[in-house]
N, C-alpha and C positions, 0 to 999 in steps of 0.2 A: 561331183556336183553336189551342190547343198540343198537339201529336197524339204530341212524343216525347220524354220525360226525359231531362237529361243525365245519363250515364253512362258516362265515359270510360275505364273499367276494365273492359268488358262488349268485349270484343274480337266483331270482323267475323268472317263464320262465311266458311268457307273453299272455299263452294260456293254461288253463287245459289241455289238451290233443292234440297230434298233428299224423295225419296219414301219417304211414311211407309208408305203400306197402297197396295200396285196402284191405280196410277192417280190417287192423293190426293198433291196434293205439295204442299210447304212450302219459304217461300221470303222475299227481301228484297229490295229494290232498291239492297243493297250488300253485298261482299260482300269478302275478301281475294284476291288472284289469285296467279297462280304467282310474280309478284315479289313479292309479300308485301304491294305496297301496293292502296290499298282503291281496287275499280272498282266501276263502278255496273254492274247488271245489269237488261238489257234484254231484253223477252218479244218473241218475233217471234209463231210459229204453234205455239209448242212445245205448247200446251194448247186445249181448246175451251172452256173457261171459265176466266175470269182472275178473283179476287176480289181489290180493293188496298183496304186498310184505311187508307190515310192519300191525302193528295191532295198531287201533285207537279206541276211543269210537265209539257207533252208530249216525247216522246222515250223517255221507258221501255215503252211500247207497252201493250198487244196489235197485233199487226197490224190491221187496217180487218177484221172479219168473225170476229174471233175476240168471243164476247159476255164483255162484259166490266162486271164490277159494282163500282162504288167505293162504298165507308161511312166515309168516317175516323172514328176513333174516336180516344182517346185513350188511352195506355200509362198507366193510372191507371184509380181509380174512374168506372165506366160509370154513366150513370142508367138509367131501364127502358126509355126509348127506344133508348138506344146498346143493350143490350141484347136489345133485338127484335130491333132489326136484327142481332146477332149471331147469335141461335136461326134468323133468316132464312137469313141466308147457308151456317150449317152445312146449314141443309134443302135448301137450291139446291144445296149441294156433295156432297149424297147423292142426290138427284134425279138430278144428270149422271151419278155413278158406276153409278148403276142403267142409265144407256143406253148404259155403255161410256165414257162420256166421261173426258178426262183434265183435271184440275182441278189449279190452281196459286192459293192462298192467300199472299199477299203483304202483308209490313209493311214496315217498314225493313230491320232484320236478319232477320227472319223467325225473332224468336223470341218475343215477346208475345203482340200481336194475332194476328198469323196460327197461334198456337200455340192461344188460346183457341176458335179458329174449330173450327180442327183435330181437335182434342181435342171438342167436342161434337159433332161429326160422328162421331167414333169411337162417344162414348157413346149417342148415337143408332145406331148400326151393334152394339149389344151390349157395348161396352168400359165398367167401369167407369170412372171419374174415373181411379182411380192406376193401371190397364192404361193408359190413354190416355197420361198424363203421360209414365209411363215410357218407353211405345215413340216417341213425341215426343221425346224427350231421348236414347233410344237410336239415333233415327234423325235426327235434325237437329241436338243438339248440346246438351252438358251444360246449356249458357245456356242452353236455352228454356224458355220457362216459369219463368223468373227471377223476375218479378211474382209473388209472393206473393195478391197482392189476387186477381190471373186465377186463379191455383190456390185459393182460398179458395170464389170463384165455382164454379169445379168441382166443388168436391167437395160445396158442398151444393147441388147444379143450378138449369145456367141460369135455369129456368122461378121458383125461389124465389126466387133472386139476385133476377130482376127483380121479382118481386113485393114484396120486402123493401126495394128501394130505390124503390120506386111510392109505397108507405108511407109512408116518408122525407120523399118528396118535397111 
């Protein structure tokens, strides 16, 4: 399965990971570093709940005891499975914030998937769609949320989205 468009115009964001709302963080398994060229970023212990939206070899972590949930999905149109599992993962990623937990949402760049993730955990937590978006972009980076389709799914909610492409299907 193909989990990431090419897009070679879409520059490396210039932080592994970036906190959107206390405790909620957003992130990539690559990033640009202080030379300027692109490293891969690695999770030790920094979070208690890891979510990685695409599947990679080992080495980028969590440490052994940090819980950790993979779903790849793909930076494209979702069906209502990939879906669920989306509306899933945002509920898991407000469940830990309710117990203090600190949560890190993880794509490549960590601006699509983990921005979609993001972003309805926000709108479950009270934020509209365009609240969400915006503090998303104003906290991790103009790219995120570049995907048009992911923002499309937003604004008329998860919950429809997948029902509309169940439909479809």
């Amino acid at each position: 399965m193909r989990t990431r468009r090419k897009q070679p115009d879409v520059p490396a964001p210039d932080s592994p990971w970036s906190e959107i709302v206390p405790g909620l963080w957003m992130g990539g398994h690559e990033f640009r570093g202080q030379s300027g060229q692109v490293e891969f970023a690695v999770v030790r212990d920094e979070f208690d709940l890891v979510q990685t939206l695409l599947r990679l070899p080992d080495g980028h972590g969590p440490d052994p005891g940090v819980e950790h949930h993979v779903w790849p999905i793909p930076d494209g149109p979702l069906d209502g499975t990939q879906l669920a599992g989306v509306i899933r993962l945002a509920e898991a990623a407000c469940e830990a914030l309710d117990g203090s937990r600190r949560v890190l949402v993880r794509c490549h760049h960590g601006y699509n998937r983990s921005g979609l993730v993001i972003a309805h955990a926000l709108v479950c937590r009270s934020h509209s769609a365009e609240q969400a978006i915006r503090l998303i972009r104003s906290r991790r980076s103009p790219w995120a949320l570049h995907n048009e389709l992911f923002v499309d799914y937003l604004r008329a909610g998860l919950s429809t989205a997948r029902l509309l492409e169940e439909l479809a299907e």
